[in-house]
N, C-alpha and C positions, 0 to 999 in steps of 0.2 A: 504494500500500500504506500502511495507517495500523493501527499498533500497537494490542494491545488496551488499555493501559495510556494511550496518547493520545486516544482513543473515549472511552474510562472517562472522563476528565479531561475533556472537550465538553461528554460527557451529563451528569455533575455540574452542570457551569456552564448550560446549558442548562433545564436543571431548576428552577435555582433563578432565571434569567431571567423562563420564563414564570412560576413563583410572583410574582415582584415583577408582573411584567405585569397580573397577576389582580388586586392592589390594589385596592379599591374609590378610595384617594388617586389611582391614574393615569387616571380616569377624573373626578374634581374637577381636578385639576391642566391637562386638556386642556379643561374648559371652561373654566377663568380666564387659561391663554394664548389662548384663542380668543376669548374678549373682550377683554383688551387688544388684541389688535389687531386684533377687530370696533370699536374705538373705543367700545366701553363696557364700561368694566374693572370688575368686583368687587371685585376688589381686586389689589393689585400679583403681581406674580412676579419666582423669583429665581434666577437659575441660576449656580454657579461651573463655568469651565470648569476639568476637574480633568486633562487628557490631557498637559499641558507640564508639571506640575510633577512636578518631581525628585522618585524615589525613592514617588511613590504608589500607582505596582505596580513592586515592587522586581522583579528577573531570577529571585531568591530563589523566588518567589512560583509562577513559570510551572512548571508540568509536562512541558506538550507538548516530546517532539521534532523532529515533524514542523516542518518552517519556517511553510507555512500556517496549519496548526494553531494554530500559536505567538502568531501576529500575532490570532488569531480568540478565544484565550484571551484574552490582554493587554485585547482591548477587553471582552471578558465578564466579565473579572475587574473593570478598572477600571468599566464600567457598573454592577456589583453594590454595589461597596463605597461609591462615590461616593454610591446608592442609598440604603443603609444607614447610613453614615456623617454626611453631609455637612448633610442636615436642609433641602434647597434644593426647587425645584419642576420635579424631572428626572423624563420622562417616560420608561420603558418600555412601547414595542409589544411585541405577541406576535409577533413576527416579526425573522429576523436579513437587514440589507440588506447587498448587497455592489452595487459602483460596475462598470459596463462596464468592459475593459479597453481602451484606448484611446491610439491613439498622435496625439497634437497635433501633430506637424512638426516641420520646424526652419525657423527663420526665414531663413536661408542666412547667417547668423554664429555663430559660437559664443559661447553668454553663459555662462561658468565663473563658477562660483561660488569664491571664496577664501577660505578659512574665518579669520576670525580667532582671536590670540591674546591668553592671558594673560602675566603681567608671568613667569611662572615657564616660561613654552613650553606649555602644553598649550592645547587647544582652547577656545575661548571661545565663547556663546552670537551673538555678534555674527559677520558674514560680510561680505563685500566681490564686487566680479564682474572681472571682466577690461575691463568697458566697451568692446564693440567698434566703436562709431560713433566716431572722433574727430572725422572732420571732415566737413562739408557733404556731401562727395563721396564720404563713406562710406553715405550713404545707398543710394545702386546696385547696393550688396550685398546690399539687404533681397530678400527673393522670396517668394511665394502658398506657405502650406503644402501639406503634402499629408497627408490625414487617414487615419487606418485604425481601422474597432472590428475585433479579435481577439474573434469571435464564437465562438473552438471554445475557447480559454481560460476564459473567462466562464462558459461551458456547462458544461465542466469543473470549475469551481469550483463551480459550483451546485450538479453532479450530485453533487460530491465530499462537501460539507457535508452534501448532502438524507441521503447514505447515511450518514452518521454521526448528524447530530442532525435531519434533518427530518421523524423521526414524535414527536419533543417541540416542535421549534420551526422553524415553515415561515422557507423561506430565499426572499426576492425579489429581483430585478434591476433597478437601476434607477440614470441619470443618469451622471455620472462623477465621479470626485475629483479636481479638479486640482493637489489638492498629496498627492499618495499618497506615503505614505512604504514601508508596509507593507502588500502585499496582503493582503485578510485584514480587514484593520483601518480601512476606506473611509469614517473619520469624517468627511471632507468632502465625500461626496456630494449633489449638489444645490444646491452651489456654486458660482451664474451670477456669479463674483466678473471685472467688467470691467477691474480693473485699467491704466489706460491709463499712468496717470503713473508706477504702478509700473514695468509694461513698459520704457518710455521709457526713466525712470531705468537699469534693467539696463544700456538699448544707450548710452545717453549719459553717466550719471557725474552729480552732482549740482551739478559746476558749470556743465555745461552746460544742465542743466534751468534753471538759473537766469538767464546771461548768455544764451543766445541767443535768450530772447524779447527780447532787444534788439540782439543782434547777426545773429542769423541764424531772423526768424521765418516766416519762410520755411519753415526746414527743421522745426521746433515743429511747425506745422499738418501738414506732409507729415507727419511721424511721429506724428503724434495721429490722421490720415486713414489711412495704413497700419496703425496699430493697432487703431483700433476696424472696420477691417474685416476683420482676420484675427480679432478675436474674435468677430464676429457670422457671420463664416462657417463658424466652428469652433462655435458655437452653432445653427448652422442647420443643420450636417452630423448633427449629436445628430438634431433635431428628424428628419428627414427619411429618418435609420435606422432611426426609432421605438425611442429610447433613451432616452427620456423619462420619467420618471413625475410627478406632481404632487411640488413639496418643500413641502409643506401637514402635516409629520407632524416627525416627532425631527429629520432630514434637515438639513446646514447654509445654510437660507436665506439667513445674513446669517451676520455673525461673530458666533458661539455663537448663534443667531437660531434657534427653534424656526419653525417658518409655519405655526402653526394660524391659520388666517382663514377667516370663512364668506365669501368673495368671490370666491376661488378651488377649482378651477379657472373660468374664464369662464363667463357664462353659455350661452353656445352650446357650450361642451362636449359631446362626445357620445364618449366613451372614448380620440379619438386624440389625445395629450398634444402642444399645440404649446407655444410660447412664452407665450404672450400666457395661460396656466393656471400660470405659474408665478411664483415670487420673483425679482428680482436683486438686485445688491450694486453700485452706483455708488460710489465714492469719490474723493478723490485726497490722501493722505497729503504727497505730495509738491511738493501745489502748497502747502500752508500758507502758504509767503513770498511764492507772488504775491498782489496784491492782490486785492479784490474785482471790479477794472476787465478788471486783464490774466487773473484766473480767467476773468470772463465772456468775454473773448476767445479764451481759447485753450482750453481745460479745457471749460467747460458746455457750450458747443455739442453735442461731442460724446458728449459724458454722457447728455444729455440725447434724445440720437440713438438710441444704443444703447437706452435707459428704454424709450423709448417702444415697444421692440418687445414687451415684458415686462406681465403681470398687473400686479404690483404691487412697490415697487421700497423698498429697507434702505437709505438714504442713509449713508455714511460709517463711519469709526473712529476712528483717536485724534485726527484732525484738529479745531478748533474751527471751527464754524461760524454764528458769531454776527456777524461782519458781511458775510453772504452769503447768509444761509439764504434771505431772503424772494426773491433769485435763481433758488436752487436751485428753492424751490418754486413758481414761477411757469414754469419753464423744464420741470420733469418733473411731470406734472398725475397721475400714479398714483403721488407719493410719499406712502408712507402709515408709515413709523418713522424717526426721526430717532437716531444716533448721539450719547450728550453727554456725551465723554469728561472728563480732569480739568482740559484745558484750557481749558473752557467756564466761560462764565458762569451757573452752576443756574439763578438766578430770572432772567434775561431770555432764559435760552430757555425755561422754564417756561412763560413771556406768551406769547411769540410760539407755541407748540405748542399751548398750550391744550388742548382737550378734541379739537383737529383730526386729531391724528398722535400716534404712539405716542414717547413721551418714553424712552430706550434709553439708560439709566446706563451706563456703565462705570465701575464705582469706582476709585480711584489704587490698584495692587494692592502699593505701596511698603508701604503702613501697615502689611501684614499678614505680608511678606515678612523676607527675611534672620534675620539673628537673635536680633533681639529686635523683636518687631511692635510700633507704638506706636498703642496701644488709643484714647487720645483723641481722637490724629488720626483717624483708621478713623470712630471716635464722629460726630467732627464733619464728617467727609465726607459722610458718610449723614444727618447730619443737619441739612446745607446743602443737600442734594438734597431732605427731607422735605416742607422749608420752601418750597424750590421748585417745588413739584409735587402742594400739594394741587387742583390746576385739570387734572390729566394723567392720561392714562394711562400709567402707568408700567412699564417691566420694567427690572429690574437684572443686569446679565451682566457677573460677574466674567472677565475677560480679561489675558493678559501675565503670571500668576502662575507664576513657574518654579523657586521655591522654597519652601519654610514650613520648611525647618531638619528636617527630617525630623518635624515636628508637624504632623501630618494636622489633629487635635483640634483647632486654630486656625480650619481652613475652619468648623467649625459651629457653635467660637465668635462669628463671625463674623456667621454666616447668625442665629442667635438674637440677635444684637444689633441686627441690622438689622430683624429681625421685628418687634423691641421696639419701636423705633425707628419705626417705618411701622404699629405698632398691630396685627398680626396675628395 
């Protein structure tokens, strides 16, 4: 059952989705993401991700009562205003997607999440886990997941949206979100995110990511080998339900990562979506401290294992990669966007990417943040990137922004300086 006062509040938002959609801009917009990263860009693109920061669709804001409803406004609303507002290169389809529902397993440990705190007791954005590997022989614990998609949920949610808003805006199915917070609201669908060293980290703790490649590497490779193959076979269960659809569209390819490419899906494609039609996300955040030597040891192999099942593959996040990369890209041959956060060096990863890979800013999202943003620094961020990157193809994805002091106005001051900045 859904109110007529919760209806009314869909179809509004619905309405004004497909108006943005019909834009003749989101149709310019999707060929200049689809040239960068065809490797022949027009010009750059610029996306801020606006879903973590505080207070940009306030509770204030939401109508809906229904709970569904609720999470399906929140992202309709935030789509619209971020639209309107923000002045960046966000693309609206005519169409609302929602993710399979989908249960991943349990690994046969419990990985608890612990929320940290602030210095006054309340919740802090930072989290901790319970670490349940201590030691070698905890390893024994680990066991094969067991997968389930909730095919009559899914259905339900589809049939449930189509009756309310699907003779304004068709509703599709497709991939999964593995970081769902709120059904409804399936902004990470189409996120092949491998995470190994993430994983790892959960079950091990960060000092042991560290000491037991020298104390115990042995147990490294077994849980880099049990990891990357519960996630290729929790990726291959997708494939093989036919829960697929290409992430070539708004979809999260990579982190904040649009996947317009004409390269995908494969050439032999013929409608049934495997792997090898879609985007992944390789990273590893967490190796940063090992070296280039012991990465190459314990870390690429299997990265690189996993890549190769994949279309085409978003190398990295905040991690730098500049005394590695030429590794990286030797070891996954469908690496086609480079991550170059602010720990990177701009102009020698500039040289090294050249005209070959998609050069994949993430600005320091400090400058803009807290409560007084310092404009020079922001200034000269972007314009140590500019400097760096006239030989690139470039996109910039703002990422990690989780405050602007309740000044929205700031993101588009932003985006028009950068414009400036980059000659747009």
């Amino acid at each position: 059952m859904v109110s007529d006062k919760d209806r009314q509040v869909i179809r509004e938002c619905a309405k004004k989705w497909m108006e943005l959609a019909a834009l003749p801009a989101m149709e310019e917009r999707k060929r200049a993401w689809t040239a960068v990263h065809d490797l022949k860009m027009e010009r750059p693109v610029i996306m801020v991700e606006t879903s973590p920061i505080e207070g940009f669709i306030t509770q204030d804001e939401l109508r809906c009562e229904n709970e569904y409803l609720r999470a399906v406004e929140r992202n309709m609303r935030r789509t619209i205003k971020h639209c309107e507002q923000v002045g960046d290169d966000i693309v609206i389809e005519p169409y609302y997607r929602i993710a399979w529902t989908v249960d991943d397993g349990y690994f046969g440990v419990p990985v608890e999440t612990k929320p940290g705190l602030t210095s006054n007791g309340e919740t802090s954005l930072g989290y901790s886990f319970n670490f349940p590997i201590q030691t070698p022989e905890d390893f024994s614990k680990l066991q094969k997941r067991t997968f389930k998609v909730d095919r009559v949920t899914t259905e339900k949610n589809k049939t449930f949206l189509e009756e309310v808003m699907g003779d304004i805006l068709p509703v599709k199915v497709g991939n999964f979100d593995p970081f769902l917070v709120n059904p409804g609201d399936d902004e990470w669908a189409g996120l092949f995110f491998f995470g190994l060293t993430w994983q790892i980290f959960r079950f091990i703790g960060n000092d042991h990511l560290l000491y037991w490649v020298y104390d115990e590497p042995d147990t490294i490779h077994k849980l880099m080998r049990y990891t990357l193959d519960e996630r290729m076979r929790f990726f291959r269960y997708l494939e093989e339900e036919k829960l697929l659809v290409p992430n070539t569209d708004t979809q999260m390819a990579g982190p904040r990562f649009y996947g317009y490419v004409s390269d995908l899906p494969s050439p032999d494609y013929e409608g049934e979506v495997t792997l090898k039609d879609l985007w992944a996300w390789p990273e590893s955040q967490e190796g940063t401290n090992y070296s280039p030597e012991m990465f190459g040891e314990f870390v690429l192999p299997y990265l690189a294992e996993a890549s190769a099942q994949f279309g085409l593959t978003y190398y990295g996040c905040c991690e730098p990669v500049d005394d590695r990369f030429e590794m990286i890209a030797q070891a996954i041959p469908n690496l086609r966007a480079v991550s170059i956060s602010g720990w990177a060096d701009f102009a020698l990863m500039g040289e090294k990417l050249g005209k070959n890979y998609v050069y994949s800013r993430k600005p320091t999202p400090a400058f803009i943040s807290a409560d007084h943003p310092d404009w020079d620094l922001a200034k000269l961020d972007m314009k140590k990137t500019y400097e760096g990157t006239k030989k690139c193809n470039i996109e910039i994805l703002v990422r990690d922004l989780y405050t602007v002091n309740g000044d929205i106005g700031r993101l588009k001051k932003w985006v028009d300086m950068t414009k400036s900045i980059f000659r747009m």
